[in-house]
C-alpha positions in Angstrom: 78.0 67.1 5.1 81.4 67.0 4.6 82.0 71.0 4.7 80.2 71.1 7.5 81.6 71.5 10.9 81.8 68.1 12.6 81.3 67.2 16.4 83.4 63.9 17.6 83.9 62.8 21.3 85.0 59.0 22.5 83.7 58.2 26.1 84.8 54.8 27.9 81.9 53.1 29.5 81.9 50.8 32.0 78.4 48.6 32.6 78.1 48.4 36.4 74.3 46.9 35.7 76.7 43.9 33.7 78.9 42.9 36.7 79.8 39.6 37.5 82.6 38.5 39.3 83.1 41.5 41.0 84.3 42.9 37.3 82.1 45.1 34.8 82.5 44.9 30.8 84.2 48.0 29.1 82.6 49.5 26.0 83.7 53.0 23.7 80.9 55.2 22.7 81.6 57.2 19.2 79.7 60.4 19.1 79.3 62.4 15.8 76.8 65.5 15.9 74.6 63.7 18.6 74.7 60.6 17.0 76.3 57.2 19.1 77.9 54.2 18.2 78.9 51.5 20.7 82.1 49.2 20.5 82.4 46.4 23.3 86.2 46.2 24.1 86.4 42.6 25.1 87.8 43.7 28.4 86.2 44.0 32.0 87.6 46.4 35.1 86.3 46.7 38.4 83.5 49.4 39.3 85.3 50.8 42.2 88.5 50.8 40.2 87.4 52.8 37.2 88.2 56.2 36.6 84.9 57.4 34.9 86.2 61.3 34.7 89.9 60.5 33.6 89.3 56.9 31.6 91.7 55.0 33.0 91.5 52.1 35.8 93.2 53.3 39.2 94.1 49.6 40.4 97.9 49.2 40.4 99.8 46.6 38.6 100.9 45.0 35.7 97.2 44.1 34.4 96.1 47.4 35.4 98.5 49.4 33.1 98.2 46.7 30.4 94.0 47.7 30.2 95.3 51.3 30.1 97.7 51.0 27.6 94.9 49.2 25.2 92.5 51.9 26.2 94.6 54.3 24.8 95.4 52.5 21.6 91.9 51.8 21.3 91.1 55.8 21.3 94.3 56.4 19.1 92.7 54.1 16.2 89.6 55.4 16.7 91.1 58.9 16.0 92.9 57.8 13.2 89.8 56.2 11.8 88.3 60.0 12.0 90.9 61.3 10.5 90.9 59.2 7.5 87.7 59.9 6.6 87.5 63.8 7.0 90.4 63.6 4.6 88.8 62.0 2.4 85.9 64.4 2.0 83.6 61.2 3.0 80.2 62.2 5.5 81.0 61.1 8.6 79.1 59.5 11.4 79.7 57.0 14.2 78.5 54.3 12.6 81.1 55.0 9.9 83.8 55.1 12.3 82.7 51.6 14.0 83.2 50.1 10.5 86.0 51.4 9.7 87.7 50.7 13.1 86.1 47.1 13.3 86.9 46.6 9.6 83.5 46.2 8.4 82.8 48.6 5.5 79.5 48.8 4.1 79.4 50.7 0.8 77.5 53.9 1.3 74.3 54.2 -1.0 74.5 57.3 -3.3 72.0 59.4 -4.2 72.8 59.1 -8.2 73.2 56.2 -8.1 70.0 55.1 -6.9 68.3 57.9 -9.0 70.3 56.5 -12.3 68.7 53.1 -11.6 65.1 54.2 -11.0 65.5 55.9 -14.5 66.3 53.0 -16.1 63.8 51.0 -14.3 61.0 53.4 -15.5 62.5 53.4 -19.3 62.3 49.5 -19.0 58.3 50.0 -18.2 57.8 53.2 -20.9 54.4 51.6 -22.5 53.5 49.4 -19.5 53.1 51.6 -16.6 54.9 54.7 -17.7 54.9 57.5 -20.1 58.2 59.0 -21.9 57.0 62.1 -20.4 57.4 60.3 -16.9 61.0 59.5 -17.7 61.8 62.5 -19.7 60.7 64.5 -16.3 62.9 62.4 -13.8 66.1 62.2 -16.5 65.8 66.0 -16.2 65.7 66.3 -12.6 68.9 64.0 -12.4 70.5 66.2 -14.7 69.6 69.2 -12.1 70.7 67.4 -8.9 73.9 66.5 -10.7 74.7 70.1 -11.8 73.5 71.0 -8.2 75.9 68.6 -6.2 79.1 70.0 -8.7 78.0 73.5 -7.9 77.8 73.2 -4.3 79.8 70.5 -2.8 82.6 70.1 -5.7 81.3 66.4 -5.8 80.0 64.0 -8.2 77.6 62.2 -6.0 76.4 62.3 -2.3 75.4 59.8 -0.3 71.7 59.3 1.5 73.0 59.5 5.0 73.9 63.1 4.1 70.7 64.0 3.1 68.8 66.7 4.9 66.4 69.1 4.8 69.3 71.6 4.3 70.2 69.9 1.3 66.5 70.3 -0.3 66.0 73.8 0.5 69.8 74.7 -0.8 68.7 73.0 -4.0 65.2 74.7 -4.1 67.5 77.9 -3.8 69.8 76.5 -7.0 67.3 75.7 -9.3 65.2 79.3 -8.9 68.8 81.4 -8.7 71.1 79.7 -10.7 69.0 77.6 -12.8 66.3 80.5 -13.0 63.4 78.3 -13.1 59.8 79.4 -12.0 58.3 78.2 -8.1 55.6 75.6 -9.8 58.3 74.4 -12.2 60.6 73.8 -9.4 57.8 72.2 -7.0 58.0 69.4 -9.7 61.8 68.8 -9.7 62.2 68.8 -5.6 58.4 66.4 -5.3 60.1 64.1 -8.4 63.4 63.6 -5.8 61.1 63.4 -2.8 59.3 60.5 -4.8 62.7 58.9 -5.1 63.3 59.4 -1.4 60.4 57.7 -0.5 61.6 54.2 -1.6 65.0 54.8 0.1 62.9 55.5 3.7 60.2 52.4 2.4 63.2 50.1 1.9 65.0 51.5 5.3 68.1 52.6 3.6 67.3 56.5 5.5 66.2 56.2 9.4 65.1 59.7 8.7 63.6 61.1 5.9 65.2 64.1 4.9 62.1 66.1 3.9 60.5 66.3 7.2 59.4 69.2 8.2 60.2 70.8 4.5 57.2 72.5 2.8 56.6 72.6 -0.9 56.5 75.7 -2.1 53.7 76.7 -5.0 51.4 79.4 -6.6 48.3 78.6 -7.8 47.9 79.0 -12.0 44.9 79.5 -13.8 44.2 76.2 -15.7 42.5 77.5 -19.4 39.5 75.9 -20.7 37.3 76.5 -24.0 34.4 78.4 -23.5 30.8 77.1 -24.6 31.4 79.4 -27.7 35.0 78.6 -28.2 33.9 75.0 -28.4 31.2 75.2 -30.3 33.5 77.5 -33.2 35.7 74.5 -33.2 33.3 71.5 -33.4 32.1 73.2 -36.4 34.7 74.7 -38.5 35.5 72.9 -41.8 39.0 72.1 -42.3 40.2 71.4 -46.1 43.4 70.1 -44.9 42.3 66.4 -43.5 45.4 66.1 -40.9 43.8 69.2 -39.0 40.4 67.9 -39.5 41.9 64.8 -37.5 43.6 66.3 -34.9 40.6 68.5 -34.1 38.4 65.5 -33.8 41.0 63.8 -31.2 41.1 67.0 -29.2 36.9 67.6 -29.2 36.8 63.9 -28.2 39.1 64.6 -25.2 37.1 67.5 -24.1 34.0 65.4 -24.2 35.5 62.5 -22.0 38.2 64.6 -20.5 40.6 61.7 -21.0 44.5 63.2 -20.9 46.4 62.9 -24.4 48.3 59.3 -23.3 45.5 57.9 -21.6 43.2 58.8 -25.0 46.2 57.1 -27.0 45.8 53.8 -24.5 42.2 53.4 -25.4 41.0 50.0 -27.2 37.9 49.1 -28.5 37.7 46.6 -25.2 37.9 49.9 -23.6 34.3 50.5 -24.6 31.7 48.6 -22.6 28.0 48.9 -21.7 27.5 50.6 -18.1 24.6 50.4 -15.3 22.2 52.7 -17.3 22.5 50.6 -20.9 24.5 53.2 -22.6 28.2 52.7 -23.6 31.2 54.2 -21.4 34.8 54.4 -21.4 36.2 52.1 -19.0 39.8 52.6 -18.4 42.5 53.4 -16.0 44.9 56.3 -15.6 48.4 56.0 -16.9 49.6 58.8 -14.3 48.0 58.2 -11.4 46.5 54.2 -11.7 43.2 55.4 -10.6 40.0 54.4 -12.6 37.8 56.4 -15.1 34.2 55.3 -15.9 33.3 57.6 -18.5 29.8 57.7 -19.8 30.1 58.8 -23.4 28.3 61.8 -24.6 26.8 62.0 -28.4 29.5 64.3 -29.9 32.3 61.6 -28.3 30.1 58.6 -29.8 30.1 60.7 -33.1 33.8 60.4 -33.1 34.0 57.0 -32.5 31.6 56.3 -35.0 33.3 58.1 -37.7 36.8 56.8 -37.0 35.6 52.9 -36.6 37.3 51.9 -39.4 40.2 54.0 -40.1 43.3 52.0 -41.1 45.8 53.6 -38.2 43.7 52.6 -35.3 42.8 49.1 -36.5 46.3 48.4 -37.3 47.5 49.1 -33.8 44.2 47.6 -31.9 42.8 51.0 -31.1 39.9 52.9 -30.6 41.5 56.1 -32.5 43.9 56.7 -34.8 45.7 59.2 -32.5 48.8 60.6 -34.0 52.2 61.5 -32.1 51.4 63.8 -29.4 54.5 66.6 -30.7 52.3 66.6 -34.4 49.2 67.0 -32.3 50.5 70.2 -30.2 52.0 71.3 -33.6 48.8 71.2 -35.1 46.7 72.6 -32.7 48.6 75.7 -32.9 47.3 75.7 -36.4 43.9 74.9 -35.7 43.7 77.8 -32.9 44.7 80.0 -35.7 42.2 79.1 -37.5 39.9 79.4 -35.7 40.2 82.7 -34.6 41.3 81.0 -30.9 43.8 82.9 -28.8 44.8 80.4 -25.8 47.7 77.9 -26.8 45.4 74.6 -26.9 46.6 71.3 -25.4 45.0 68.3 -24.4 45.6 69.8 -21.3 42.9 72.1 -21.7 40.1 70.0 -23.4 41.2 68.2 -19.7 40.0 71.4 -18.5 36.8 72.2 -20.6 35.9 68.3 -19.7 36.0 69.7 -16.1 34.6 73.3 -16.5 32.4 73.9 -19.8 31.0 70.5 -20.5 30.4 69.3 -16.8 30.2 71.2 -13.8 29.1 74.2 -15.5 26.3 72.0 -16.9 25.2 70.8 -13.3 27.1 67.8 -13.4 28.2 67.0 -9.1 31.5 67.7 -8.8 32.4 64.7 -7.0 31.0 62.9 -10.1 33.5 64.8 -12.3 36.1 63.5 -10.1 35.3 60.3 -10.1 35.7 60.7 -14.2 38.6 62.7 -14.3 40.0 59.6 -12.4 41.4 62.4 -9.4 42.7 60.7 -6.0 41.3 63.5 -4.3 38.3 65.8 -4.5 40.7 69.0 -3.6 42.5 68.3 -7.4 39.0 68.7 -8.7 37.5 71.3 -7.0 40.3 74.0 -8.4 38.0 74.1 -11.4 34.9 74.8 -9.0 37.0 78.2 -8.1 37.4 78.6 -12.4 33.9 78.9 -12.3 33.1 81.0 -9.1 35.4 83.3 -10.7 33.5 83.4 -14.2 30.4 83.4 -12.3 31.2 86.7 -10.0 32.7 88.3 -13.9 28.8 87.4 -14.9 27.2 88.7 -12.2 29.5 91.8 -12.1 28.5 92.7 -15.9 24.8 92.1 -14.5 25.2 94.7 -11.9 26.5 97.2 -14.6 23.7 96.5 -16.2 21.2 97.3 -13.6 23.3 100.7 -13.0 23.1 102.0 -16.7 19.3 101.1 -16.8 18.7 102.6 -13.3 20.7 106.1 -14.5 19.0 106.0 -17.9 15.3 105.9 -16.0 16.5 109.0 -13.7 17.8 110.8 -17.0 14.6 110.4 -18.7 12.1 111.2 -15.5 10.7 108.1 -16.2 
């Protein structure tokens, strides 16, 4: 990077392998930090009368000083070449110098830039293939790297070739000191940029990819989930207020099929179909991760579907569910929790989770099965909720044992 110190060396060469004639053709290696560029010379010298340790040809003579005399103004452009671009703040390498000596500039490829024109090309494809939560996440990350690059470097952009992996962990180290923004939080902004990377390396704009040998950094969270109870409180509270009665049955619908809030809004009635066992199931595809769902659907989901068939909003917008905007569904959970004497925040997020934890595996249901549901790529995403449940398991077991203890005093208390 440009406030980095810079290591620059020109060697004549003379390719003895390349004689013919009894003369062999002249070529200037550029070296920046370790890395070469070759320029041929268009001149030629004999072996025996090349000075490899001084760079000059010992022969005597007019022609003789003539190569020398290019050699050196050769070297005294390529210097000057150098020197324009440290002044200039620009990253340097010998590649750059080779273009700017043989004329030949190729417009460097900023890192802005290319992230300013993957925004737009996912805001293009908000309602196709992508979310506004997608963009919303990657607009935001821009906005970091931007402050980041001002901060740091006094710049507005930077280009890939100065990419490195001292670059990602400085701006790791920015976003959790000056940006004060928690280590899973962060995870998200630096895999969002590494996302954006990978095109650059896929379309060979990077040799190297800047993130080798960088590791992600991440805590594990608890992920909440209604309890059997919880849900069961829920399902059957009556709401006077018909917008909460709604919103309740969108949310118990998702933690019956475990289908994430945008994916539940996607759903058609073509969406339904009739699987290998003769009952109906939700066939669909995940807007995050393009994986498929096959979702067989259980009574309290068909209920749903049954008693929203013929509501106006869905029908109007060719829909399974009415589903309303997902800020007025978060608003009014918060309502319904209250109601309902429930103390986590609920999301969709977690009727994801109860799908996962309460209704499935805790039910018996395979836990590659619930992957293959949840539409995960891997079994590792899935089995997180398998530890949810060791945990509650051990807390069972541990209240068991207590149990045991107070009976076993109360039988030596007694005599009996």
């Amino acid at each position: 990077m440009s406030n980095q110190p810079q290591t620059f060396s020109i060697l004549f060469r003379v390719a003895k392998a390349r004689t013919k004639n009894g003369k062999a053709p002249i070529s200037v290696r550029i070296t920046v930090n370790g890395q070469r560029a070759e320029i041929s010379t268009h001149r030629s010298v004999s072996p025996f009368e090349w000075d490899a340790k001084n760079q000059l040809c010992t022969a005597k003579g007019a022609e003789a000083r003539e190569l020398n005399n290019l050699l050196a103004v050769i070297k005294g452009k390529l210097v000057g070449c150098y020197g324009r671009l440290l002044a200039t703040q620009e990253f340097i390498t010998a590649e750059a110098i080779k273009q700017a000596y043989t004329g030949v500039v190729e417009k460097p490829r900023m890192l802005l830039e290319i992230i300013i024109q993957h925004n737009k090309d996912i805001a293009a494809l908000i309602g196709q293939e992508y979310s506004r939560a997608t963009w919303v996440k990657y607009e935001t990350t821009r906005k970091h790297i931007k402050d980041f690059l001002l901060y740091k470097y006094k710049r507005a952009d930077i280009s890939l070739k100065e990419l490195n992996i001292e670059f990602i962990s400085d701006f790791e180290f920015y976003l959790k000191t000056k940006k004060k923004i928690d280590l899973n939080t962060n995870a998200k902004y630096i895999k969002n940029l590494k996302k954006i990377i990978n095109e650059c390396v896929a379309k060979n704009w990077l040799q190297k990819h800047p993130f080798l040998g960088y590791k992600l950094k991440t805590k594990q969270t608890e992920r909440p989930y209604l309890s059997e109870t919880e849900l069961k409180s829920l399902e059957e509270k009556e709401f006077m207020i018909e917008r909460l009665a709604h919103v309740r049955d969108m949310f118990v619908f998702s933690c019956y099929t475990g289908l994430a809030f945008i994916d539940l809004a996607n759903l058609t009635k073509d969406s339904i179909t009739i699987g290998i066992d003769g009952e109906r199931w939700i066939y669909t595809s995940r807007q995050k991760t393009k994986t498929a769902s096959r979702i067989p659907l259980l009574p309290p989901a068909l209920a749903i579907i049954e008693k929203y068939k013929d509501h106006p909003q869905a029908n109007n917008k060719m829909k399974l569910l009415p589903i309303p905007s997902n800020q007025k569904a978060n608003a009014y959970l918060k309502e319904i929790a209250d109601l309902c004497g429930i103390k986590k925040q609920l999301t969709f997020h977690v009727a994801r989770h109860t799908f996962a934890t309460t209704v499935t595996l805790t039910n018996g249901v395979p836990i590659e099965s619930v992957s293959k549901m949840l539409g995960h790529k891997k079994l590792q995403t899935t089995q997180h909720y398998a530890k949810i449940l060791d945990k509650k398991v051990s807390a069972d077991m541990q209240m068991l044992r207590d149990k045991f203890k107070t009976d076993t005093v109360e039988k030596e208390m007694t005599g009996s």
